[in-house]
N, CA, C and O atoms as a CHARMM CRD file, in Angstrom:
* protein
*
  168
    1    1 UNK  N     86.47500  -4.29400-116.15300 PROA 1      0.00000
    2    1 UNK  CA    85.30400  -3.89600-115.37000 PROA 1      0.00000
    3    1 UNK  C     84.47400  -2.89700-116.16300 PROA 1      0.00000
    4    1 UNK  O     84.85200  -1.83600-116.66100 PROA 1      0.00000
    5    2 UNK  N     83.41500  -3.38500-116.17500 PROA 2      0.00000
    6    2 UNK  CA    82.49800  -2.08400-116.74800 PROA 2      0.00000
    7    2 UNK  C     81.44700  -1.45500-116.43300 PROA 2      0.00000
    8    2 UNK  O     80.37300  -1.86900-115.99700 PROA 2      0.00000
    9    3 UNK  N     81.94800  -0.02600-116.76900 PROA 3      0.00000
   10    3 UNK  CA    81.14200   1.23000-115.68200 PROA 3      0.00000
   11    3 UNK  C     79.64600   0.93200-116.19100 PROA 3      0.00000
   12    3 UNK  O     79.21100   0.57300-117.28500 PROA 3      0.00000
   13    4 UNK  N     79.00300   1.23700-114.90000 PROA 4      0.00000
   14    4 UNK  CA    77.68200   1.84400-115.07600 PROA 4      0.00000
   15    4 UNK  C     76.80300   2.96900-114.72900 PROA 4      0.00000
   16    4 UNK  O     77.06800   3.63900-113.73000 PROA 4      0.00000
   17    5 UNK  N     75.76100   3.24600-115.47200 PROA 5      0.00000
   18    5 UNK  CA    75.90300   4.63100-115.52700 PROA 5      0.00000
   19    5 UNK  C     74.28600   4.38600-114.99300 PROA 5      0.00000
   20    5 UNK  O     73.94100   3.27100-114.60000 PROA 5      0.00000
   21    6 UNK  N     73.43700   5.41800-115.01800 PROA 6      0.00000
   22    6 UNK  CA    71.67500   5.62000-114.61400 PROA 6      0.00000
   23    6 UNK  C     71.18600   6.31300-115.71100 PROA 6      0.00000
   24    6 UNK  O     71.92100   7.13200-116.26300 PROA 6      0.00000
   25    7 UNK  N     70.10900   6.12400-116.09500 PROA 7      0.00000
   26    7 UNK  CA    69.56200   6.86800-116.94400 PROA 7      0.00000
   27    7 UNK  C     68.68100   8.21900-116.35100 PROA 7      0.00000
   28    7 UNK  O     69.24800   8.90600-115.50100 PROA 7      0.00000
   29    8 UNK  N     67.62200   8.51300-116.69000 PROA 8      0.00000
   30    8 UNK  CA    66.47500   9.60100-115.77700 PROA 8      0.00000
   31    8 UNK  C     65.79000   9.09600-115.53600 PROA 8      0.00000
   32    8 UNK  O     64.84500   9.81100-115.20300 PROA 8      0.00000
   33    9 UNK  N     65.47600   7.55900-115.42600 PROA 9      0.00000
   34    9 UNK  CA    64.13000   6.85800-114.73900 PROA 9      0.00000
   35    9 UNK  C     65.09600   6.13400-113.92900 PROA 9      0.00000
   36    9 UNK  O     64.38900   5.37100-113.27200 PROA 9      0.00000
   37   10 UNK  N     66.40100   5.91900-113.57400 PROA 10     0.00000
   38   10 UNK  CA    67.14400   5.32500-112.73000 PROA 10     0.00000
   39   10 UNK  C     67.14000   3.72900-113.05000 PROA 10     0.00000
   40   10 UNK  O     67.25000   2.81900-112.22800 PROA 10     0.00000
   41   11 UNK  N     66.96500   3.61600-114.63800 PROA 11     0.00000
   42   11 UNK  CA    67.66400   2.18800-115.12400 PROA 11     0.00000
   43   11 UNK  C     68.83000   1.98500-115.20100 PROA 11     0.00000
   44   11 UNK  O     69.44700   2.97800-115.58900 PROA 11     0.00000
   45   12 UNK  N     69.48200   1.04900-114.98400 PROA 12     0.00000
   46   12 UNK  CA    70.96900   0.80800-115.07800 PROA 12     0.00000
   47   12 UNK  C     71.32500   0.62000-116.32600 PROA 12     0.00000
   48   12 UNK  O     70.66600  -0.19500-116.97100 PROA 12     0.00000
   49   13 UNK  N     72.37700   1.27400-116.93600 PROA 13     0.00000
   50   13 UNK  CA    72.55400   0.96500-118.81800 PROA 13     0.00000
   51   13 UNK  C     74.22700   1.25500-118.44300 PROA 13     0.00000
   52   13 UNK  O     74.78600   2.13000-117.78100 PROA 13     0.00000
   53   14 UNK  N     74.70300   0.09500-119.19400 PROA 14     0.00000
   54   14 UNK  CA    75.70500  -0.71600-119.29100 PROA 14     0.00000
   55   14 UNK  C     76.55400   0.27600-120.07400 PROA 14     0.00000
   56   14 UNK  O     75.91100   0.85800-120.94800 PROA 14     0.00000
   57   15 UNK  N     78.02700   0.66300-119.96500 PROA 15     0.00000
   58   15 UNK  CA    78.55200   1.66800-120.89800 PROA 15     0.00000
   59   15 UNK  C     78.45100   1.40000-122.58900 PROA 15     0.00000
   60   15 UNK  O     78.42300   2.24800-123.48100 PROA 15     0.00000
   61   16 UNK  N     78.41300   0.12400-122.68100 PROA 16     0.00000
   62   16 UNK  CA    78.53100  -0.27600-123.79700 PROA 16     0.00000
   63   16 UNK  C     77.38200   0.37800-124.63400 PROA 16     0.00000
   64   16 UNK  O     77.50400   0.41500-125.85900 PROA 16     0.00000
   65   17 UNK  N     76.24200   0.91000-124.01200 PROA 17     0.00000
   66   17 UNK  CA    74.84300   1.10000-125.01000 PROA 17     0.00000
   67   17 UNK  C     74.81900   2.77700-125.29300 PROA 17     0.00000
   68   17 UNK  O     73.91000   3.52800-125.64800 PROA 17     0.00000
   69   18 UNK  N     76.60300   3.06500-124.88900 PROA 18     0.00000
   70   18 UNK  CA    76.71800   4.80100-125.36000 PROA 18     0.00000
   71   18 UNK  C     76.75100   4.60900-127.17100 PROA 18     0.00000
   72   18 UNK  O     76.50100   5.47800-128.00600 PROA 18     0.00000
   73   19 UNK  N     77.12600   3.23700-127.39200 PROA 19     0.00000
   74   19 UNK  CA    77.15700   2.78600-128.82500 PROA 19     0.00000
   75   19 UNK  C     75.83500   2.26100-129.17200 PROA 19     0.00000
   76   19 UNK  O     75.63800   1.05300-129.29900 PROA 19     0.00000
   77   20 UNK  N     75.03500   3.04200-129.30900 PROA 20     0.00000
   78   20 UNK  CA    73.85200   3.17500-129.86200 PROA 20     0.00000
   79   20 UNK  C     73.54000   1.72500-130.93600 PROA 20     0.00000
   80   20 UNK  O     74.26500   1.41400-131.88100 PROA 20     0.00000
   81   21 UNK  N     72.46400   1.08700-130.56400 PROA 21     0.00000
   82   21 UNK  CA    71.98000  -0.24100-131.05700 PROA 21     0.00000
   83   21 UNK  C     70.51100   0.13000-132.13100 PROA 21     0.00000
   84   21 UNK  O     69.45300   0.53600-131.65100 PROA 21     0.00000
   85   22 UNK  N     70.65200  -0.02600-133.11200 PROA 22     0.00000
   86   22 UNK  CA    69.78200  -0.07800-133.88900 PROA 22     0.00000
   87   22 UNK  C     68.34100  -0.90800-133.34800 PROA 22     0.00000
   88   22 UNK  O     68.28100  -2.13200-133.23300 PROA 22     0.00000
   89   23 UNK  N     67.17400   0.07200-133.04000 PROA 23     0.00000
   90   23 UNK  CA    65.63100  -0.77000-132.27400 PROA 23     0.00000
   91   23 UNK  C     65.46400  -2.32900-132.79600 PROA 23     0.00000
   92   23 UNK  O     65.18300  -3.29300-132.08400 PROA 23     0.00000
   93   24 UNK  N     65.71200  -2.33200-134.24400 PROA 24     0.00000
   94   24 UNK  CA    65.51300  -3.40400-134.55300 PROA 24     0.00000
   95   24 UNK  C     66.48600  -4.62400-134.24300 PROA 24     0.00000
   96   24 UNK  O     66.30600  -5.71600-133.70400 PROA 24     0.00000
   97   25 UNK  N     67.92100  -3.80600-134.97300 PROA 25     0.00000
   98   25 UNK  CA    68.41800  -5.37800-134.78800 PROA 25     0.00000
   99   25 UNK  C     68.77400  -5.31100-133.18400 PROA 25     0.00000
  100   25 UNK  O     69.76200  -6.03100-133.04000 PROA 25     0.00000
  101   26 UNK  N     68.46100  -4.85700-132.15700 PROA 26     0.00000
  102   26 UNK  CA    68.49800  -5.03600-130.45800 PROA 26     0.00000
  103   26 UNK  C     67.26600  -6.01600-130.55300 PROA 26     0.00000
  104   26 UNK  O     67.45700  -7.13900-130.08600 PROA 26     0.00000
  105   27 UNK  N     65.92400  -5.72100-131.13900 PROA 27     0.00000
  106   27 UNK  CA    65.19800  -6.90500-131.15700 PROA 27     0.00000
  107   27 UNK  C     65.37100  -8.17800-131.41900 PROA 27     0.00000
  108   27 UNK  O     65.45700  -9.11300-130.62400 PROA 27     0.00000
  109   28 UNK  N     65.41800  -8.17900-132.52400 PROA 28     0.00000
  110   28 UNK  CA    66.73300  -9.44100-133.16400 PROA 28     0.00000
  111   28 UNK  C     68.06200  -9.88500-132.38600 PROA 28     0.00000
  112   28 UNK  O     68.59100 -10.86000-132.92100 PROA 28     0.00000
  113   29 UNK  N     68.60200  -9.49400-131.46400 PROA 29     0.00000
  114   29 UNK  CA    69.71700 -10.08900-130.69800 PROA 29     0.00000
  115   29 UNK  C     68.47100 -10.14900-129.63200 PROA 29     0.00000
  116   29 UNK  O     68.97400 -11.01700-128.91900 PROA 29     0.00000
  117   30 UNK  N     67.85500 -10.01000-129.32100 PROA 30     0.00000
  118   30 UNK  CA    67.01900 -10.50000-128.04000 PROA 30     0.00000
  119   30 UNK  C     65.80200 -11.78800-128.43900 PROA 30     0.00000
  120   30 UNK  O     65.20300 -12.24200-127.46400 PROA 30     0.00000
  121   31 UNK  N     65.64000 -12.04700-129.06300 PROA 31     0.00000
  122   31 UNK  CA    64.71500 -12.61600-129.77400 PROA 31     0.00000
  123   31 UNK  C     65.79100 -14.09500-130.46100 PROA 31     0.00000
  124   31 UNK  O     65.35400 -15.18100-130.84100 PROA 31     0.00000
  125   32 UNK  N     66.83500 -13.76700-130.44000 PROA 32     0.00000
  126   32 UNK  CA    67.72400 -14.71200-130.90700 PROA 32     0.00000
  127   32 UNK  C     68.00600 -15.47700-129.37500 PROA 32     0.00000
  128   32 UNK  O     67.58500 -16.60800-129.13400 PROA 32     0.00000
  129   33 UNK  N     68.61500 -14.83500-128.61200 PROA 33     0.00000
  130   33 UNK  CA    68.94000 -15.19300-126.93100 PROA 33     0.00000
  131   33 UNK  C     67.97900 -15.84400-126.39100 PROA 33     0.00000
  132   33 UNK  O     68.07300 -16.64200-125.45800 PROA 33     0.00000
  133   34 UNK  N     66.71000 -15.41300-127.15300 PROA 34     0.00000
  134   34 UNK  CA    65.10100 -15.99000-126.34700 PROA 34     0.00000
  135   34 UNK  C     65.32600 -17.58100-126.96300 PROA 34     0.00000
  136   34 UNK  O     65.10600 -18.52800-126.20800 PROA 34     0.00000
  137   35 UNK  N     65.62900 -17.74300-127.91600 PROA 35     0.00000
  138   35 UNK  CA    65.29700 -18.76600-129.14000 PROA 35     0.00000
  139   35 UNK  C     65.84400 -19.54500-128.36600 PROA 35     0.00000
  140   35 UNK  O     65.19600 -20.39200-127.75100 PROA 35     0.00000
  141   36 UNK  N     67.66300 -19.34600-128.20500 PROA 36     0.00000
  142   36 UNK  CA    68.44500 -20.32200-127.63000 PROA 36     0.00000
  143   36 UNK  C     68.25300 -20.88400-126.39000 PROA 36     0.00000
  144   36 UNK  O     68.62800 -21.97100-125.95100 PROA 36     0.00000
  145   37 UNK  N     67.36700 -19.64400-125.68600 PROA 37     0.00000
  146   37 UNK  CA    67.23800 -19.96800-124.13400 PROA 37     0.00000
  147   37 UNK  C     66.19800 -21.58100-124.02900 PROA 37     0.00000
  148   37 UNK  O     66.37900 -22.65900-123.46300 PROA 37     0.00000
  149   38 UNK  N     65.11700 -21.02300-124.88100 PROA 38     0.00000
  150   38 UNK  CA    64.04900 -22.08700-124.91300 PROA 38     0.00000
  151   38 UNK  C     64.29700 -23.43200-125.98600 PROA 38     0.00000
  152   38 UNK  O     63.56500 -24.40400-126.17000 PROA 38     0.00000
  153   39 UNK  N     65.32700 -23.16100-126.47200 PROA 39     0.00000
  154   39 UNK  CA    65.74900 -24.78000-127.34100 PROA 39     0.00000
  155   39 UNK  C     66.81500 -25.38100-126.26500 PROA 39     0.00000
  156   39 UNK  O     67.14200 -26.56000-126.40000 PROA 39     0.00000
  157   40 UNK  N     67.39300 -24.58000-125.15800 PROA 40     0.00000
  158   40 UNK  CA    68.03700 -25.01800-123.65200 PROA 40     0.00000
  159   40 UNK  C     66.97900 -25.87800-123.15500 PROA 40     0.00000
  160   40 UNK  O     67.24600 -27.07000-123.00700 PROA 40     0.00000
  161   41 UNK  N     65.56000 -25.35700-122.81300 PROA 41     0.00000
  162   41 UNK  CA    65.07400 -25.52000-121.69000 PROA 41     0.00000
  163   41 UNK  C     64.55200 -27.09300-122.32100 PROA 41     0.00000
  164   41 UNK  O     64.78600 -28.18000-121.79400 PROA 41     0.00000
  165   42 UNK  N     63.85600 -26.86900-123.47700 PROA 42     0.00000
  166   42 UNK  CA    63.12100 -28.04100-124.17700 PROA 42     0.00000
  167   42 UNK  C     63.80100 -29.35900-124.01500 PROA 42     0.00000
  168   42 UNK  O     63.31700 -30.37000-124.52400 PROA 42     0.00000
């Protein structure tokens, strides 16, 4: 099970992101997920 925590604007962030993600490559894993989503949908 994994905890979740609030930030100060009251977003929900997953414990896992106490391990700090580099801006870019978080872009790049999102942008990859996008890719796959839409070669799904096609």
């Amino acid at each position: 099970m994994e905890i979740i925590n609030v930030d100060k604007d009251g977003n929900i962030i997953p414990d896992l992101s106490k391990k700090t993600i580099p801006k870019d490559l978080s872009d790049v894993i999102v942008e990859m997920i996008y890719e796959a989503r839409s070669k799904e949908v096609s």
